[in-house]
N, C-alpha and C positions, 0 to 999 in steps of 0.2 A: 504494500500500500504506500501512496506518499500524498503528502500534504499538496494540493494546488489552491490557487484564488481562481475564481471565476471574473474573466474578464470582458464576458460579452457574449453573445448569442450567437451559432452559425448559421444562416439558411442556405438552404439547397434545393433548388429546383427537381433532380433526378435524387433520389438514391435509390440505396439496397432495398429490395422489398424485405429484408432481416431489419431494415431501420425503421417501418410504419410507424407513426404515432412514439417516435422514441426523438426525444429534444437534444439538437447538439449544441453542445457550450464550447466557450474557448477556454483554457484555462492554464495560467502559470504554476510553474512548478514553484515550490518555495525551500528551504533549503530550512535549518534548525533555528536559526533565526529569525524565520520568515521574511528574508530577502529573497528578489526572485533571484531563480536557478537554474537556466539553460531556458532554452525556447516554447513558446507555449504550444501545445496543442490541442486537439479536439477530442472530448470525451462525450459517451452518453448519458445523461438525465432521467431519471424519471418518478426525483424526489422532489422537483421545484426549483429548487437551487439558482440563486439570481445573480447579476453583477455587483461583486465584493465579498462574495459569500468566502467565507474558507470553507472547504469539505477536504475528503480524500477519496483519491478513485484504488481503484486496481486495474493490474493488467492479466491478471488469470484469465486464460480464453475459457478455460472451463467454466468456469465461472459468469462468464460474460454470456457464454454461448449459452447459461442454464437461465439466465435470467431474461433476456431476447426471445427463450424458447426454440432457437433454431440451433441444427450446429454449421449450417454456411454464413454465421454471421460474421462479418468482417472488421470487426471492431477490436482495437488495442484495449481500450481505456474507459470504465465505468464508472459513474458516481456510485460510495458506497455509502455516504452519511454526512452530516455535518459537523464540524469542529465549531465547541462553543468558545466563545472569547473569555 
């Protein structure tokens, strides 16, 4: 698991039909200080999670692929919760 910020919304015209009704966010990685830490990327949502939020994703595809329900889902990075302040 690691800590990101959510930094914005993604929209997509086309996606995976493994991504229906599943929200992509942008999101910064943050490092033990909560400074950012390497480049941001795109995870999926489907806890709410809005611009500024801290949570933390995973990259377990098993995981990802169990909660999508599909296993051709093509996704790295899931939201799993929020981190309180």
């Amino acid at each position: 698991m690691q800590t990101v910020q959510v930094i914005g919304n993604a929209t997509s015209t086309i996606k995976h039909p493994a991504l229906d009704g599943w929200r992509l966010l942008a999101v910064q990685p943050l490092d033990i200080k909560d400074q950012p830490d390497g480049f941001p990327f795109l995870a999926i949502d489907n806890l709410g999670a809005g611009k500024g939020d801290t949570v933390f994703v995973t990259s377990d595809g098993k995981s990802i692929r169990s909660m999508v329900g599909r296993d051709d889902c093509p996704v790295r990075y899931a939201v799993q919760g929020f981190i309180d302040s």
